[in-house]
N, C-alpha and C positions, 0 to 999 in steps of 0.2 A: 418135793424138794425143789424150791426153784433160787437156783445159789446165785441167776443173774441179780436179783436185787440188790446184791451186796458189788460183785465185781466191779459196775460201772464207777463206783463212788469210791473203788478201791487203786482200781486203775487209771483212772483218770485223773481224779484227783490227787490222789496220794502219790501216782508215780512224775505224774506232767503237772498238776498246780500248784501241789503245795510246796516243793522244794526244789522249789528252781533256783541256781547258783548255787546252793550248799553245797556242792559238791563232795565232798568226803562224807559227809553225812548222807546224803543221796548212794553213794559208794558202801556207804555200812550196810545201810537199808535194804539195798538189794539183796545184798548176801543172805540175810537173812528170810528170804522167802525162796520157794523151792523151782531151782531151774534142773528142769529134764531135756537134753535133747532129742531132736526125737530119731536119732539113731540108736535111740536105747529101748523105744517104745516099740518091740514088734506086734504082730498081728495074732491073733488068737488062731492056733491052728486047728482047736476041734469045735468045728464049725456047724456040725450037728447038735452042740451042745449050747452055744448061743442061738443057735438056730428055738431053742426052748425058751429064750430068755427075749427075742424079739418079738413085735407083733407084728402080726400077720396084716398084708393087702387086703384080705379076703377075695384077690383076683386070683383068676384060674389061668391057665399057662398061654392059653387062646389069648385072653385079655391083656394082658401083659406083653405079647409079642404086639398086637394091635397097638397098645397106647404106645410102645418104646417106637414103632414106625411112625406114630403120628409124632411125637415130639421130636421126632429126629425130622422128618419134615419141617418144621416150626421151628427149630434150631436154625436149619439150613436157610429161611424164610427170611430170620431176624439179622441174621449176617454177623453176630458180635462174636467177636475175638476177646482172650483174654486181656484184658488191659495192662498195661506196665506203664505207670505214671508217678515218677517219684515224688511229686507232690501230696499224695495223698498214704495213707499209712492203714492199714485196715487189722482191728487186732478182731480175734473170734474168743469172745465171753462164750463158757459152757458150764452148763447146766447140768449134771448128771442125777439120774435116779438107782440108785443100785441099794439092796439090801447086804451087800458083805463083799469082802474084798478079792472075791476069786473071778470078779471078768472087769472089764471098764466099765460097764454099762448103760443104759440108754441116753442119748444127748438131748432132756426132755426139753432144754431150753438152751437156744442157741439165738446171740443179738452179735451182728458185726458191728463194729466202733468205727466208722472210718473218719478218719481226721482228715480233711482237703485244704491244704494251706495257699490253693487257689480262692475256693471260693469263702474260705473263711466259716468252713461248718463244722460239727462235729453230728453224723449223720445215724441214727441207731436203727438200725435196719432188722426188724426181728424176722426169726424164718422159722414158719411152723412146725410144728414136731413130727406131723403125718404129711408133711410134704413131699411129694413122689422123688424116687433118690435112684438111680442106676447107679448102686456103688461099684467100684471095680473089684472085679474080682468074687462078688458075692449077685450080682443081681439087683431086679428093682424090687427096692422096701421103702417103710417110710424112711426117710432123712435119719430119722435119731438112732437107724439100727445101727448106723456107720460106726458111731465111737464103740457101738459094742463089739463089733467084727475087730477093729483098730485101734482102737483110744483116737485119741483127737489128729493124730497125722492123715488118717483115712478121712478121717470128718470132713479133713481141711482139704486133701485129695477131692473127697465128693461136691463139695460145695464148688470148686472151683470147676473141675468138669460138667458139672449139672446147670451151674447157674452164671458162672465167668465170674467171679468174684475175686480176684487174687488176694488169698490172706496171709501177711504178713507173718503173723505170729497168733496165739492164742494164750488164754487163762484158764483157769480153774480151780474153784476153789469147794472143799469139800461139805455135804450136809450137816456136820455138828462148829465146823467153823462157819460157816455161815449163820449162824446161832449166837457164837461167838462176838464176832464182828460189828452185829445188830448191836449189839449188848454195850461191845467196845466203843462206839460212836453214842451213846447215850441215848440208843433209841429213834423211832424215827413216828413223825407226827401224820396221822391219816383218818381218814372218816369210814365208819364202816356201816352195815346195813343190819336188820336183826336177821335177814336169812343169812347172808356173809357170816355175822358171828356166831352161828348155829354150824355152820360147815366150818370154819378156821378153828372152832374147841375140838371137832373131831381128829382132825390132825394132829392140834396140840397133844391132845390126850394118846393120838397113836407114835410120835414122836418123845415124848417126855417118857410115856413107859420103857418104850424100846432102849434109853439111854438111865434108867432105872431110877427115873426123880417122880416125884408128885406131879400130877397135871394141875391140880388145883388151883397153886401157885402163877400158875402162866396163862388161865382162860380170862378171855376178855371178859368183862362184866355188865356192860351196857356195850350200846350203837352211839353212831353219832360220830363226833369229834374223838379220839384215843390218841393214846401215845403206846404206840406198839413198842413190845422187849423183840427180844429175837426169837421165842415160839412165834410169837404172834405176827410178828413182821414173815416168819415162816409159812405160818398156816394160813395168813391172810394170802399170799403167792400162790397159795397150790388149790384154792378154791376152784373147783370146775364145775360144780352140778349147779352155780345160782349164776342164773342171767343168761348170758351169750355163751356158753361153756369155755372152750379150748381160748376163742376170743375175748371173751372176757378176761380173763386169767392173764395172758401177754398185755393188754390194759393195766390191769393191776398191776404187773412187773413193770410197765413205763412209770405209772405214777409213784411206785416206791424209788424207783432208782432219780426219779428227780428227786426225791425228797433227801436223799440221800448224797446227790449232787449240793445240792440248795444247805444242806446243815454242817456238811465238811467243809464247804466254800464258806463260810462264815467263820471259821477257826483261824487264828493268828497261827503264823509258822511253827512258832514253839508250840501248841497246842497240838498240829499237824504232827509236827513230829516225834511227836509222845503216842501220837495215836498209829503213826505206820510200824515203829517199832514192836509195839504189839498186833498190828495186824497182819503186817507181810508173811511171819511164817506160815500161816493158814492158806497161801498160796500158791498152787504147780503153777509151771506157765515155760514157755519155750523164746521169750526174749532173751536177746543177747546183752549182756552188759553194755556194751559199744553203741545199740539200739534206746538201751533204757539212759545211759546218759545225753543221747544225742536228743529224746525228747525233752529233757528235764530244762536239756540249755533253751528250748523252745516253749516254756511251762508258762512262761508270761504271755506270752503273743496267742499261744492255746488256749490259756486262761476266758476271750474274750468272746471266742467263736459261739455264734448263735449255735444252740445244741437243739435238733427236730429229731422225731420218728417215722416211722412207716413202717411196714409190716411184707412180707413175703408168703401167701400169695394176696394180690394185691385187690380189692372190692370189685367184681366184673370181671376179672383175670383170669378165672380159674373153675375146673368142673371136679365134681364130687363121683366118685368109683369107689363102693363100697367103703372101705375104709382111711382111701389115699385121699389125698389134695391135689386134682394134676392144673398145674399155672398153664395156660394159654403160653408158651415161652416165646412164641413169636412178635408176643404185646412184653412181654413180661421180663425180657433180656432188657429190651433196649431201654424199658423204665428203671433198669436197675440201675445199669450205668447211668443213666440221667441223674437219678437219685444219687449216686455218689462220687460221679465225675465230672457233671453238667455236659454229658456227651449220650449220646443212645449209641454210640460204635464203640470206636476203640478206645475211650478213654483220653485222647491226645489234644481235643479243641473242650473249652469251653463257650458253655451257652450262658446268657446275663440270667438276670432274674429268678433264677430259681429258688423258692422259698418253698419246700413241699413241707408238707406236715400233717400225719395221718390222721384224717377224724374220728371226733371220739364216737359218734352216733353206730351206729350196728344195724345191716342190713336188716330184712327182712320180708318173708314170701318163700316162694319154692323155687324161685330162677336163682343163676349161676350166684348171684348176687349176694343168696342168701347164706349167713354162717352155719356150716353144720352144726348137729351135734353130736360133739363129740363122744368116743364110747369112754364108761365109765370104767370101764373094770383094767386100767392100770396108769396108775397117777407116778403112775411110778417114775507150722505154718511151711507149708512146701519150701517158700522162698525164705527159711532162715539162712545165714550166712554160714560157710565154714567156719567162722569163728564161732559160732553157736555149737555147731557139730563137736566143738571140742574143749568144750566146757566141762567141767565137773557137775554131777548133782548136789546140790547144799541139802543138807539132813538134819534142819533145822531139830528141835528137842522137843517143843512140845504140838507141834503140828500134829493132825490127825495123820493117818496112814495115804499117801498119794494115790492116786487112783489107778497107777499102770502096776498093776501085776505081776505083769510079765519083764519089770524093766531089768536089761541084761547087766552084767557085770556091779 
């Protein structure tokens, strides 16, 4: 399940492109998709029982004390402070993999959006799934255990402690809406390969069952040029055993969510908003009202910004330990902030020129260089305002079940 392919084209566009100045209509819209604050979302307290449900470092306690002293070294080395730059807006799209609704579960895909009305970009920063994570409170795991220990507040807690990221807010939107959604956009247009369409029918077939339809109906039929539904826009996302594995895969997730970018931005207003009224409720997310209008009145001028990728950890950045990803953070801090501030510090100067944008080519050899591969066996925002804090949840009708479990009251 990889739900980012949908979000970028949901949020972005449909919240900040397509209806800017409609104002009450923008105002409907909202309501109808699902705001949790995350004063509602606590922490999972039996932790030996998610403890079953994450994967394992494959480091032993020796190793783990070693790597957490060298990165705290390399922290120290790189000098970066959390940034606070109100020019730029950074939302965290999530991805979760969960089989039923009794934990949060894994954040297998996790891309920050940051908007910089400096330098005029909208920057998609993906961060890999097995990236090494000192959550609070639980230890180092990969990155993705955090939403399961937390739902996304801890996510957003860990990302920002581990990597200096300040996230605004986040999204989420669930595994059978993201089907949905596909489906509600008319589809989206991509080239596939015959081993790709030999792994994305296995998916299909294990998704369609699970939700008690035919697979039949949904398997791609040739390679080539397709116009994917939503199994297939589905299954083609969570391919991992053809090519570059785990790499490969976040590739595929870029290249669906431009597509996805690219066919909603060709919709007149009216069109647009025939299509958010059916799509917002399939949405959790922790923006503020006050937050989502204040983008909307900016949807024009957003509308324009050159939109690049890159990826977390970064080609030459980062060494492989048993199961983890651990980034160089010494090199690997200051390129973030560069990447989304044009600053390697605090985020407060800008640098000219920067046009980054991650290659599609894929290492190769047995140095740092090279992309693992990944294992097979599971495919499986701090800084919101008081006004957020004290919002209602909307309880939309036909949205799927939201992912916090545990949400109080």
């Amino acid at each position: 399940m990889k739900t980012l392919l949908i979000i970028l084209g949901i949020i972005i566009v449909l919240l900040l492109l397509g209806l800017g100045g409609a104002y009450f209509m923008a105002r409907n819209f909202y309501a109808k998709a699902n705001y949790v604050a995350d004063s509602k979302i606590t922490e999972n307290t039996d932790s030996a029982a998610i403890a079953q449900q994450v994967e394992s470092t494959g480091l032993t306690d020796s190793e783990t004390t070693e790597i957490q002293a060298q990165v705290a070294d390399q922290e120290a080395a790189a000098g970066v402070t959390l940034p606070d730059d109100k020019d730029v807006y950074n939302l965290l799209l999530v991805g979760v993999d969960r089989r039923d609704s009794s934990w949060y579960g894994n954040s297998d895909s996790m891309i920050v959006i940051s908007i910089n009305k400096t330098t005029k970009k909208i920057t998609m920063l993906s961060l890999m799934r097995d990236l090494y994570a000192d959550i609070p409170g639980h230890g180092v795991h990969k990155l993705n255990a955090a939403c399961a220990y937390g739902g996304c507040p801890l996510l957003v807690r860990t990302i920002e402690d581990n990597y200096k990221i300040p996230i605004d807010n986040y999204a989420w939107v669930d595994f059978n809406g993201m089907i949905k959604i596909v489906d509600i956009i008319g589809g989206i247009n991509g080239n596939i390969s015959d081993e790709e369409m030999a792994s994305a029918n296995n998916y299909i077939k294990e998704m369609a069952e699970l939700n008690g339809e035919n697979p039949e109906q949904y398997y791609f039929i040739h390679s080539g040029e397709v116009s994917m539904n939503g199994y297939q826009a589905v299954g083609y996302a969570r391919i991992r055993n053809v090519g570059n594995s785990d790499y490969g895969r976040t590739e595929r997730q870029r290249i669906v969510l431009t597509q996805i970018i690219n066919k909603v931005r060709a919709r007149n207003i009216g069109e647009i908003s025939q299509l958010a009224g059916k799509i917002l409720p399939y949405i959790t997310h922790n923006i503020p009202e006050s937050t989502y209008m204040s983008l909307m009145t900016q949807s024009l001028a957003i509308s324009k910004y050159e939109v690049i990728s890159d990826r977390v950890p970064y080609d030459g950045l980062y060494t492989i330990k048993n199961e983890i990803l651990i980034p160089d953070f010494a090199q690997t801090l200051p390129k973030i902030q560069e990447d989304l501030y044009g600053t390697s510090g605090s985020g407060t100067a800008v640098l000219s020129g920067i046009t980054d944008t991650q290659s599609t080519s894929q290492s190769t050899g047995t140095s740092p260089l090279a992309a693992p591969t990944m294992p097979e066996n599971s495919d499986s925002g701090s800084s919101s305002s008081s006004e957020a804090e004290s919002q209602t949840t909307n309880e939309p009708a036909i949205t799927p079940a939201p992912p916090w479990s545990w949400v109080n009251g």
